[in-house]
N, CA and C atoms as an extended XYZ file, in Angstrom:
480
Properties=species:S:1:pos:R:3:atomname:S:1:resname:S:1:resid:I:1 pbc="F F F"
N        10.858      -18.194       20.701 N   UNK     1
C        11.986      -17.795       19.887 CA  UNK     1
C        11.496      -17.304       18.544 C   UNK     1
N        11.692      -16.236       18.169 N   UNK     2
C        11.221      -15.389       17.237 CA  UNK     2
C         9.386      -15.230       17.043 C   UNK     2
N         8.844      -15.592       17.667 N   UNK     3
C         7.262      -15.572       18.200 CA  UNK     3
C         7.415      -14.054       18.068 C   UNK     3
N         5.436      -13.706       18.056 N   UNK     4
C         5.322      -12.481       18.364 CA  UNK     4
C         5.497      -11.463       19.379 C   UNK     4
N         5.616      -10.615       19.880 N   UNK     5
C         5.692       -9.934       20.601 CA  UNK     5
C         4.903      -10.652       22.199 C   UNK     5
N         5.624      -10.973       23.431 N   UNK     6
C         4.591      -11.337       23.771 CA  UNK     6
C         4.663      -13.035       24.433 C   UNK     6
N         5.117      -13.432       23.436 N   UNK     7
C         5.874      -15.009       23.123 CA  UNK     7
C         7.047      -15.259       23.516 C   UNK     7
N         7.158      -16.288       24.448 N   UNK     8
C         8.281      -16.588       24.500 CA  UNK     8
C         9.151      -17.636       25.058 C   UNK     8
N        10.027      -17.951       25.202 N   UNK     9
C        10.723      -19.424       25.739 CA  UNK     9
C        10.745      -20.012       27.334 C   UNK     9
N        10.365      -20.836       27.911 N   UNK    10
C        10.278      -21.334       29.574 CA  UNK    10
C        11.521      -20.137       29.015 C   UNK    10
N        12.629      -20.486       29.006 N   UNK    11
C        14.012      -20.341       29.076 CA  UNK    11
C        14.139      -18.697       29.417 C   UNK    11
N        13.530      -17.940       28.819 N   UNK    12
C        13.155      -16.340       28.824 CA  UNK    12
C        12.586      -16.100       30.150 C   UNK    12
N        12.015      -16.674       30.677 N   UNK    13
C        11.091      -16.388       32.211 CA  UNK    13
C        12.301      -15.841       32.835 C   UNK    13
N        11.798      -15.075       33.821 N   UNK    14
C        12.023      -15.003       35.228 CA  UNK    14
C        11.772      -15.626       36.002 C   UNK    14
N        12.723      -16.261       37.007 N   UNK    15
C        12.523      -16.846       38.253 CA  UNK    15
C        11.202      -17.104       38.847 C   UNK    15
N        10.727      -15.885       38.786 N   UNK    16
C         8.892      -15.876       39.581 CA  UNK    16
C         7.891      -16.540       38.967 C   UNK    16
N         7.597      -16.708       37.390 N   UNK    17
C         7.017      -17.134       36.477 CA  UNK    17
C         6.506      -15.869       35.619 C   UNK    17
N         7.221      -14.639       35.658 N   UNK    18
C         6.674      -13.546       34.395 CA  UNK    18
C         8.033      -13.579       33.901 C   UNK    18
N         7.400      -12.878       32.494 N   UNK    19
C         8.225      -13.029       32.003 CA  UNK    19
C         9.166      -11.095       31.914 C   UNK    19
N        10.622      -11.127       31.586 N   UNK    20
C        11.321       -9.777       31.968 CA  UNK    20
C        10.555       -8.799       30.839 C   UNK    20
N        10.615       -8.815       29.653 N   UNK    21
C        10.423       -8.466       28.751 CA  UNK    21
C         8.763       -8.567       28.440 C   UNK    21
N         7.938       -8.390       29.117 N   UNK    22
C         6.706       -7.425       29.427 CA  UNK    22
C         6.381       -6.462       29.985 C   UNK    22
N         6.180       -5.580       29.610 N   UNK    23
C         5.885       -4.169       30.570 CA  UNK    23
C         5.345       -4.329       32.160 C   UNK    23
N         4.700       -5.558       32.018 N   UNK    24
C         4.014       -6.193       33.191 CA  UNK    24
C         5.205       -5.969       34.064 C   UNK    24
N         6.249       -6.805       34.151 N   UNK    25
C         7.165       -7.078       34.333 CA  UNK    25
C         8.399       -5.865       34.754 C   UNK    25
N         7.642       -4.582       33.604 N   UNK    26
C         8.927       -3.390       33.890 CA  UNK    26
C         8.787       -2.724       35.174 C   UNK    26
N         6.943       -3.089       34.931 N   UNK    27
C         6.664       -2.559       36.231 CA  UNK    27
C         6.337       -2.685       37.628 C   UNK    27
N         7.146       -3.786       37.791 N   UNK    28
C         7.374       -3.903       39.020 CA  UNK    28
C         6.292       -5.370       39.342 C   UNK    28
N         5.657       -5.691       38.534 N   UNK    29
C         4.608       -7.299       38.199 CA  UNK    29
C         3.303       -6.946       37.833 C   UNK    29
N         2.721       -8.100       37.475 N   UNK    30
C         1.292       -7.959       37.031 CA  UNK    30
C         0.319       -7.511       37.401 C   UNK    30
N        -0.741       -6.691       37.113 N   UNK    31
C        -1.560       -5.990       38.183 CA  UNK    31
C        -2.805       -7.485       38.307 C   UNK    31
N        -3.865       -6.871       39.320 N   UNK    32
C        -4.727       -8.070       39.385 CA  UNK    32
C        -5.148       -8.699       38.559 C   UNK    32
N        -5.593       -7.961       37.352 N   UNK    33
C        -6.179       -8.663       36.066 CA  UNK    33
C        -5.521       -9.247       35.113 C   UNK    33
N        -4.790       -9.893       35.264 N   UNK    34
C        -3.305      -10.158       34.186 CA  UNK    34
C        -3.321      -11.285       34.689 C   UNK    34
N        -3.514      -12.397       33.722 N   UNK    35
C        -2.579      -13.786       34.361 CA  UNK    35
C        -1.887      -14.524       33.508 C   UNK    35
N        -0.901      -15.002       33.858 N   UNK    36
C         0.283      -15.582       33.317 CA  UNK    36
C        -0.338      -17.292       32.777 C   UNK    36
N        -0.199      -17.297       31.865 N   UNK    37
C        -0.821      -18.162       30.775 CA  UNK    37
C         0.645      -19.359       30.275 C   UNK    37
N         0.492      -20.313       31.083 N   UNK    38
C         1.629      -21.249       30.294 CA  UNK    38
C         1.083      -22.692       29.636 C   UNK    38
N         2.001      -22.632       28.324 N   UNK    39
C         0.721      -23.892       27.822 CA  UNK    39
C         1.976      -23.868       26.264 C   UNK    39
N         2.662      -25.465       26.657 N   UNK    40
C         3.802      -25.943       25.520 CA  UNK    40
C         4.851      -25.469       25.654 C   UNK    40
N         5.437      -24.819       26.884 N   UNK    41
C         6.687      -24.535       27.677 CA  UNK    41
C         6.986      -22.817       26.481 C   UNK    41
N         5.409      -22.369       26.912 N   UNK    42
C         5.619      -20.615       26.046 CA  UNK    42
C         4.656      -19.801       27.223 C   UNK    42
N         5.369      -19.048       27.672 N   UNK    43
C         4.633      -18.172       28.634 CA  UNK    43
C         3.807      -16.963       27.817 C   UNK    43
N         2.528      -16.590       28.306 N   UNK    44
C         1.944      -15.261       27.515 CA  UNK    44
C         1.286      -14.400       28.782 C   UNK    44
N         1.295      -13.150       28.780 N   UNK    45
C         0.446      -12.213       29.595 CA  UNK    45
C        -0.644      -11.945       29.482 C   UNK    45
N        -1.612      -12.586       29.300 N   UNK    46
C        -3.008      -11.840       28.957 CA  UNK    46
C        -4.051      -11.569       29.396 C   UNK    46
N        -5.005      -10.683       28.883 N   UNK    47
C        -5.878       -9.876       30.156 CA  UNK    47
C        -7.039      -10.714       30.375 C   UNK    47
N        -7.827      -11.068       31.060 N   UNK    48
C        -8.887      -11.229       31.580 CA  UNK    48
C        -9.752      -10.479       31.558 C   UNK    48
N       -10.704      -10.559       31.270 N   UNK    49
C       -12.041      -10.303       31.409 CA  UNK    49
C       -11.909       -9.590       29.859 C   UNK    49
N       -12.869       -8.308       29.679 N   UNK    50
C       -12.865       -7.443       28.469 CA  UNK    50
C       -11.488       -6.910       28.335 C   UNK    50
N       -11.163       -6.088       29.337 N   UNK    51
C        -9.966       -5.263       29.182 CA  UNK    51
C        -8.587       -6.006       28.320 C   UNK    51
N        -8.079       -5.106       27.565 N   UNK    52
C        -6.684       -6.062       27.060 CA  UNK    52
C        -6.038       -4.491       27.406 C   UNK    52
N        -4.380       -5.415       27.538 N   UNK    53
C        -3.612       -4.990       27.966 CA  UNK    53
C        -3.122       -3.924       27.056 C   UNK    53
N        -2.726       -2.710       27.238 N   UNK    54
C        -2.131       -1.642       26.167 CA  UNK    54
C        -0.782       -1.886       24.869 C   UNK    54
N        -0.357       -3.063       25.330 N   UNK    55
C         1.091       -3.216       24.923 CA  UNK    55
C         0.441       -4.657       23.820 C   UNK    55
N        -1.020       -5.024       23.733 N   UNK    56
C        -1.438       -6.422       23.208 CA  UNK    56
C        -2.050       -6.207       21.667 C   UNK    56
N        -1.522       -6.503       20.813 N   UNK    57
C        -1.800       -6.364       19.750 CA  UNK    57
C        -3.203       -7.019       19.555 C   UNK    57
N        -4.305       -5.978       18.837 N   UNK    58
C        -5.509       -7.407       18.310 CA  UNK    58
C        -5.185       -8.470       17.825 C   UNK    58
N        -5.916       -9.103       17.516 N   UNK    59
C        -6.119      -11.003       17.738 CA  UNK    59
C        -5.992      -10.584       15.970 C   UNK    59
N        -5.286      -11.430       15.008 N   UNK    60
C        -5.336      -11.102       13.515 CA  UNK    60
C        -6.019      -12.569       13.172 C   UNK    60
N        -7.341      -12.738       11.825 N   UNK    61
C        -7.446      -13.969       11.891 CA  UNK    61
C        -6.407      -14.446       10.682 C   UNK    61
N        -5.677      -15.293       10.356 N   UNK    62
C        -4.834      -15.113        9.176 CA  UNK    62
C        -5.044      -16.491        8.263 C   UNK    62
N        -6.083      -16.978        8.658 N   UNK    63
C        -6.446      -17.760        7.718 CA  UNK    63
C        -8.150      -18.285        7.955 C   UNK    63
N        -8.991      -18.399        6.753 N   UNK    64
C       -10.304      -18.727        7.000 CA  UNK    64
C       -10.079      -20.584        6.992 C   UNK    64
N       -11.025      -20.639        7.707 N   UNK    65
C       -11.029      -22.183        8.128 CA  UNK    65
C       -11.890      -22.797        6.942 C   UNK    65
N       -12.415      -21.944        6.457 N   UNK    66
C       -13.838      -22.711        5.238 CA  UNK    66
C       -12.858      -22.633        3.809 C   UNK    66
N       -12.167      -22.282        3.885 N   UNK    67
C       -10.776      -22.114        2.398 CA  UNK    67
C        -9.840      -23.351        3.017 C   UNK    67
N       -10.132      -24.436        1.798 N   UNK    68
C        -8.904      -25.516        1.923 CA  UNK    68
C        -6.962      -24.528        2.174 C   UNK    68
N        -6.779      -25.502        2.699 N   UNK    69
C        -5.034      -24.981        2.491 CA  UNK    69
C        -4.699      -25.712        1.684 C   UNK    69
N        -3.768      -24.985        0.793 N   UNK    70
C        -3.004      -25.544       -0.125 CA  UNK    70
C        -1.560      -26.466        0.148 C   UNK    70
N        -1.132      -26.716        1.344 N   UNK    71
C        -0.601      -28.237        1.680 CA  UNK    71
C        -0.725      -28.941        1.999 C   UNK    71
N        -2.559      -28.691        2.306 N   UNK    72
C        -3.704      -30.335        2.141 CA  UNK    72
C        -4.248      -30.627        0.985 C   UNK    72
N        -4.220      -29.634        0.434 N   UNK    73
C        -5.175      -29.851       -0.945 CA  UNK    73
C        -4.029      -31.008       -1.749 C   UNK    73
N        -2.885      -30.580       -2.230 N   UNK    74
C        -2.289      -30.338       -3.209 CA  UNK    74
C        -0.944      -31.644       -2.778 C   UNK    74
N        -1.047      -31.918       -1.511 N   UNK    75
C        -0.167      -32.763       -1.157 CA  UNK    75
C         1.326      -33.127       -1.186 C   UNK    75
N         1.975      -31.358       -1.228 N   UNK    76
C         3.233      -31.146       -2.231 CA  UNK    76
C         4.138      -31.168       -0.844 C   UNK    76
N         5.278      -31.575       -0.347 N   UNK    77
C         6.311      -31.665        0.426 CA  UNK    77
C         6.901      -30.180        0.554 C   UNK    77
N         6.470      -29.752        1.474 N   UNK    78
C         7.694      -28.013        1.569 CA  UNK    78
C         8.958      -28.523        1.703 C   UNK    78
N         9.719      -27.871        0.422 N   UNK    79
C        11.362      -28.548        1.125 CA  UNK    79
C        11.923      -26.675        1.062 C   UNK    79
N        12.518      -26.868        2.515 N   UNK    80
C        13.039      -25.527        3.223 CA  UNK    80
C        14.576      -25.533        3.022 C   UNK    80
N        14.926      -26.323        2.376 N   UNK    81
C        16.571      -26.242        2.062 CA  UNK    81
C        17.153      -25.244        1.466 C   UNK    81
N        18.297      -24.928        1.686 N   UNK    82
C        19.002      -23.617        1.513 CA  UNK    82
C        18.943      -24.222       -0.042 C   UNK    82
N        18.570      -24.085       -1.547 N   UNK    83
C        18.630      -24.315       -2.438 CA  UNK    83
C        18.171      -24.155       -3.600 C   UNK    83
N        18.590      -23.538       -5.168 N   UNK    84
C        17.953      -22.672       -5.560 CA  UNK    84
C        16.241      -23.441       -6.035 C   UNK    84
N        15.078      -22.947       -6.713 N   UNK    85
C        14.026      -23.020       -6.721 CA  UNK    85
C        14.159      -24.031       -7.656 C   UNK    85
N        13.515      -25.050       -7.577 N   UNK    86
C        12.978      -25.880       -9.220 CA  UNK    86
C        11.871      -26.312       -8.846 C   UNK    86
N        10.787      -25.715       -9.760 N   UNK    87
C         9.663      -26.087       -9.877 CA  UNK    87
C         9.219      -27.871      -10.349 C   UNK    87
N         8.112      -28.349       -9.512 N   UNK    88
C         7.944      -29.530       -9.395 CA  UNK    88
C         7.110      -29.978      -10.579 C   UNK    88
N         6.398      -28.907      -11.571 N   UNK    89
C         5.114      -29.340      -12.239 CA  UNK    89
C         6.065      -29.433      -13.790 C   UNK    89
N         7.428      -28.120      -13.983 N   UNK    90
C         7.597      -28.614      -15.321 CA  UNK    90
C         8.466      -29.882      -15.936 C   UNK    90
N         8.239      -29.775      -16.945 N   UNK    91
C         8.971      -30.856      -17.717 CA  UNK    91
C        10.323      -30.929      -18.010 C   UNK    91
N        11.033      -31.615      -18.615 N   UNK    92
C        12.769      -31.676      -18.158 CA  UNK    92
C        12.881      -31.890      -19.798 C   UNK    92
N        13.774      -31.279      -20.089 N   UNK    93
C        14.701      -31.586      -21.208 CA  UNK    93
C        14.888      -32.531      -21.519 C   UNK    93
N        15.109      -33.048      -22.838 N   UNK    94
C        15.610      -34.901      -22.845 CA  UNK    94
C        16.667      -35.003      -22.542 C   UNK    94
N        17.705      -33.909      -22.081 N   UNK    95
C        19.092      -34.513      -21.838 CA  UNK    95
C        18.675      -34.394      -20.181 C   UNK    95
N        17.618      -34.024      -19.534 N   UNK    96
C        17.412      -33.811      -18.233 CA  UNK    96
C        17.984      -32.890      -17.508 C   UNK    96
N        18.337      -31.808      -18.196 N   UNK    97
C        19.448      -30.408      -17.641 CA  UNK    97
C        18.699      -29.649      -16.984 C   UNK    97
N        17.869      -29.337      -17.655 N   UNK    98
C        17.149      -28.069      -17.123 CA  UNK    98
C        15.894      -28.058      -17.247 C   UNK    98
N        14.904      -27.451      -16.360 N   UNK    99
C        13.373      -27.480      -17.043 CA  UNK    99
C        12.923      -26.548      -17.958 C   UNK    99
N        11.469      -27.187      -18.968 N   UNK   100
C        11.230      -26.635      -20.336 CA  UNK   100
C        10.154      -25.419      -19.989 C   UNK   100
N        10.467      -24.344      -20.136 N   UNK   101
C         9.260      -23.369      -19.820 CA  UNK   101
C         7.541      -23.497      -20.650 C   UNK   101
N         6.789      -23.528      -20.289 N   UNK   102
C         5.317      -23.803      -20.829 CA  UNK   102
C         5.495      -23.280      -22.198 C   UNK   102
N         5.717      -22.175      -22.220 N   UNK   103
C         5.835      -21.505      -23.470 CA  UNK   103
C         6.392      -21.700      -24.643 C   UNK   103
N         7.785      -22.552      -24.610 N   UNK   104
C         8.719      -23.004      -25.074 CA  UNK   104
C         8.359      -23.876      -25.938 C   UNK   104
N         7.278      -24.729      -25.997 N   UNK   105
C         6.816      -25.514      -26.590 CA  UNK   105
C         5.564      -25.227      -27.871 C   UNK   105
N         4.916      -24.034      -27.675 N   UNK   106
C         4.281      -23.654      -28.652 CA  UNK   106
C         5.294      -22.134      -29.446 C   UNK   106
N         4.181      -23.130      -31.055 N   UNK   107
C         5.053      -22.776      -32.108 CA  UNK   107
C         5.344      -20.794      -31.941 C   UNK   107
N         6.302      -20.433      -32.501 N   UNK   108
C         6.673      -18.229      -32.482 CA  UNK   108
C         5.499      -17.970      -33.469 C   UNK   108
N         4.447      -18.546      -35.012 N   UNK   109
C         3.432      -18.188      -35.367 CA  UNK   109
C         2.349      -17.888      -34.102 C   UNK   109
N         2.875      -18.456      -33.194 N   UNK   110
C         1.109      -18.245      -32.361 CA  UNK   110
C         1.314      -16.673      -31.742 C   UNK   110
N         2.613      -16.135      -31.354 N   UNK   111
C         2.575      -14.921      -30.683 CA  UNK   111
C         2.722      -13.660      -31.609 C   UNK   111
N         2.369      -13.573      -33.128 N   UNK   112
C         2.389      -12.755      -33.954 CA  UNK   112
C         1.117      -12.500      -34.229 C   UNK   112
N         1.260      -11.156      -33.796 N   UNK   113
C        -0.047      -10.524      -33.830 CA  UNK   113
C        -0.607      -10.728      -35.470 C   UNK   113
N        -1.299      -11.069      -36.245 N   UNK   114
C        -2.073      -11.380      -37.477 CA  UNK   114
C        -3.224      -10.073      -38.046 C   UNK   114
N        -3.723       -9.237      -36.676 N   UNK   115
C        -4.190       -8.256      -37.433 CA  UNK   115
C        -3.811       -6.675      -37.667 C   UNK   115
N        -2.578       -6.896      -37.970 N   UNK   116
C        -1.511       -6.028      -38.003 CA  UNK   116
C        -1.740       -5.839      -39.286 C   UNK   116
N        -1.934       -4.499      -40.315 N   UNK   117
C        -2.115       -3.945      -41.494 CA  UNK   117
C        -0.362       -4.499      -42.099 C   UNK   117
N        -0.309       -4.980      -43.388 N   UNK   118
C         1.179       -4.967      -43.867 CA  UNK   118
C         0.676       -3.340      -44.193 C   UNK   118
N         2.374       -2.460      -43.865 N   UNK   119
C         2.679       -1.382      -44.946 CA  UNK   119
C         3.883       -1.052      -45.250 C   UNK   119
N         4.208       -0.014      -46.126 N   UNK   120
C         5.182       -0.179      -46.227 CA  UNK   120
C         6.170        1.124      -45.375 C   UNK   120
N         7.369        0.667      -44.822 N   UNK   121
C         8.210        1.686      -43.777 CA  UNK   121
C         8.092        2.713      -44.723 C   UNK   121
N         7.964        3.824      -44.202 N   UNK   122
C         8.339        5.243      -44.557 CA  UNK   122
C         9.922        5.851      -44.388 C   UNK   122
N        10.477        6.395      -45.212 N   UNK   123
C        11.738        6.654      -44.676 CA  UNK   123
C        11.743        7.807      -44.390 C   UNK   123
N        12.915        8.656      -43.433 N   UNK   124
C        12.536       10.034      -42.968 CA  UNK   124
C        13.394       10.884      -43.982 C   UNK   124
N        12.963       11.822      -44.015 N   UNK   125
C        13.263       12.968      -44.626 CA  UNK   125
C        14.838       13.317      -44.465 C   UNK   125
N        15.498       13.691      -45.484 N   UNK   126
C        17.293       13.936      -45.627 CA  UNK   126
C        17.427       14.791      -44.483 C   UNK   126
N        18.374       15.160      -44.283 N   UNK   127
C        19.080       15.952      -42.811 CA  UNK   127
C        18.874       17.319      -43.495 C   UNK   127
N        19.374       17.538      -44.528 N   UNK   128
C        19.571       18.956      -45.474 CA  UNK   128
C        18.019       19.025      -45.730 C   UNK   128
N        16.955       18.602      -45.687 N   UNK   129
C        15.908       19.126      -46.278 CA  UNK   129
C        15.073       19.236      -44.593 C   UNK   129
N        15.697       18.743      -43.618 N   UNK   130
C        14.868       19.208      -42.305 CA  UNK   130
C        15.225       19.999      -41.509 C   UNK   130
N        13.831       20.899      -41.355 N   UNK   131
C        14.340       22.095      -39.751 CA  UNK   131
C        14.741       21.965      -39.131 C   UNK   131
N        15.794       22.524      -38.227 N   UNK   132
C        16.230       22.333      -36.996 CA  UNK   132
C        15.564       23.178      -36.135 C   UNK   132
N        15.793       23.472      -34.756 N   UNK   133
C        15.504       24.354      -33.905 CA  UNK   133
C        16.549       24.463      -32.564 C   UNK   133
N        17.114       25.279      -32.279 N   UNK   134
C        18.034       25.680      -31.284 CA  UNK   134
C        17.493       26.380      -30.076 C   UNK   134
N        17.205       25.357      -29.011 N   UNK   135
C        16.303       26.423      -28.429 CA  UNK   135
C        17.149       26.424      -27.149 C   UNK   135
N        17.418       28.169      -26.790 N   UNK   136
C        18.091       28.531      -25.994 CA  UNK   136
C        17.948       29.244      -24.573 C   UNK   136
N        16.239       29.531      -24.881 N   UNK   137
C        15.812       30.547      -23.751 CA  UNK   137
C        14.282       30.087      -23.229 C   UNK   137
N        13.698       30.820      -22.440 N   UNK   138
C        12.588       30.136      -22.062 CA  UNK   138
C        11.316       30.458      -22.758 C   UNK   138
N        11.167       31.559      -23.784 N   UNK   139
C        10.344       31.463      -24.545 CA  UNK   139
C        10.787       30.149      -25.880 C   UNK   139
N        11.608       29.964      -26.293 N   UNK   140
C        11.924       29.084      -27.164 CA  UNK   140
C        11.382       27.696      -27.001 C   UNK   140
N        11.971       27.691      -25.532 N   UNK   141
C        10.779       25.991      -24.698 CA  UNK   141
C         9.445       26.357      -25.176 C   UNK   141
N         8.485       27.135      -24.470 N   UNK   142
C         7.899       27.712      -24.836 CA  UNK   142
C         7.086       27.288      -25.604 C   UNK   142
N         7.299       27.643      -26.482 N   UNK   143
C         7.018       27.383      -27.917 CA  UNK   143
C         7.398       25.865      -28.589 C   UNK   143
N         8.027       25.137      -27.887 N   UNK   144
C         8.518       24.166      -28.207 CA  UNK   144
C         7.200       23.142      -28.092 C   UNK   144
N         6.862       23.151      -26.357 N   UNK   145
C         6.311       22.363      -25.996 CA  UNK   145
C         4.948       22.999      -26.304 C   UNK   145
N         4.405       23.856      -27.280 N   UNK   146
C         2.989       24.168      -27.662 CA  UNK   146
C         2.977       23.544      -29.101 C   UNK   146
N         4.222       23.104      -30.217 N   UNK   147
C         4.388       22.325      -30.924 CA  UNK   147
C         4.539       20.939      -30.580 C   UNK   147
N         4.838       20.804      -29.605 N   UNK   148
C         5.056       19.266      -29.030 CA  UNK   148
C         3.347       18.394      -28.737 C   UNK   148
N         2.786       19.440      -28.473 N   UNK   149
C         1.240       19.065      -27.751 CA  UNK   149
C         1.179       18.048      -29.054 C   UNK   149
N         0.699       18.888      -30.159 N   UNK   150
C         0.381       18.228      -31.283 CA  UNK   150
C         0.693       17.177      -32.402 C   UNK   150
N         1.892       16.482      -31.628 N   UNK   151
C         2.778       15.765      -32.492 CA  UNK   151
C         2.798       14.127      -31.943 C   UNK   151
N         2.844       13.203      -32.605 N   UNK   152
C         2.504       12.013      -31.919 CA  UNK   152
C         4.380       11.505      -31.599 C   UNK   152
N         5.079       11.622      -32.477 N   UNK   153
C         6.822       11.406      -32.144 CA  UNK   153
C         7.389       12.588      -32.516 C   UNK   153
N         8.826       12.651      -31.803 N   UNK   154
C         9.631       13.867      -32.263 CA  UNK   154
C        11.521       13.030      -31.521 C   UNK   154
N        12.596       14.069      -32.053 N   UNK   155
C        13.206       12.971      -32.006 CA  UNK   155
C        14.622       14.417      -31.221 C   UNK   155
N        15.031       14.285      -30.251 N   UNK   156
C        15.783       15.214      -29.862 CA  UNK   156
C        17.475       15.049      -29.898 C   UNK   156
N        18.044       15.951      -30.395 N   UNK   157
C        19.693       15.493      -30.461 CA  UNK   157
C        20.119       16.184      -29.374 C   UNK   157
N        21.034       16.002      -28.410 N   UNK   158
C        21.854       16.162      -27.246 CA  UNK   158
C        23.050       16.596      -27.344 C   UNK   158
N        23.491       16.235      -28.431 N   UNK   159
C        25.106       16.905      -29.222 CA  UNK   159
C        24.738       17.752      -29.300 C   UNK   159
N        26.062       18.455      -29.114 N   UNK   160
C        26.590       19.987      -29.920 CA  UNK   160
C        26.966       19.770      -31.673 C   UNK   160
């Protein structure tokens, strides 16, 4: 039941002992080299000898055996309950509401950057003392974006 391709329930068999839902099976039964493999009430088709079957996915390894697992290591209970996440490692509020994020606890001096030059803001230039540009055609772009190369900000109005 939801197994890979391949996998599947006594309950899924056919009468004979293959199972419907193998090609083995579409076609009319297993050829000689094919044998029906049952072992924990899960039937599988698989080939014998070198040959594997066309429809058999390679073998995936999906975990190294020399790498601890982390629900032996760590000894933590999987709880699979429909329920939202709360982490087991942080700390709780003193009223016990909610948990305290790591961060939360060191002082806002520590995340200010310190080698930041003080200066002082510049203010921009009056409206009446700056160029505009109206650009309407495709040389105007143009020209826009060969002034643009060279400019580190620029600031575009969208109004009429």
């Amino acid at each position: 039941m939801g197994g890979p391709k391949g996998d599947g329930d006594a309950a899924e068999e056919a009468g004979d002992g293959k199972k419907s839902g193998t090609p083995g099976a579409q076609e009319g039964g297993a050829s000689a080299s094919d044998a029906t493999v049952f072992a924990a009430g899960s039937a599988r088709t698989t080939a014998t000898g070198d040959e594997r079957a066309p429809w058999a996915k390679p073998k995936a390894v999906y975990h190294d055996p020399s790498i601890p697992r982390p629900q032996d290591v760590y000894l933590i209970r999987v709880n699979n309950c429909n329920s939202p996440f709360d982490h087991v490692w942080l700390e709780r509020s003193d009223d016990g509401t909610r948990p305290i994020h790591p961060l939360e606890k060191l002082p806002v001096e520590q995340f200010i950057d310190r080698n930041v030059p003080e200066s002082e803001p510049v203010r921009p230039a009056d409206v009446d003392d700056t160029p505009f540009t109206l650009v309407e055609d495709l040389k105007g772009l143009t020209e826009l974006v060969n002034k643009l190369k060279d400019v580190n900000e620029f600031a575009v109005s969208t109004c009429n």
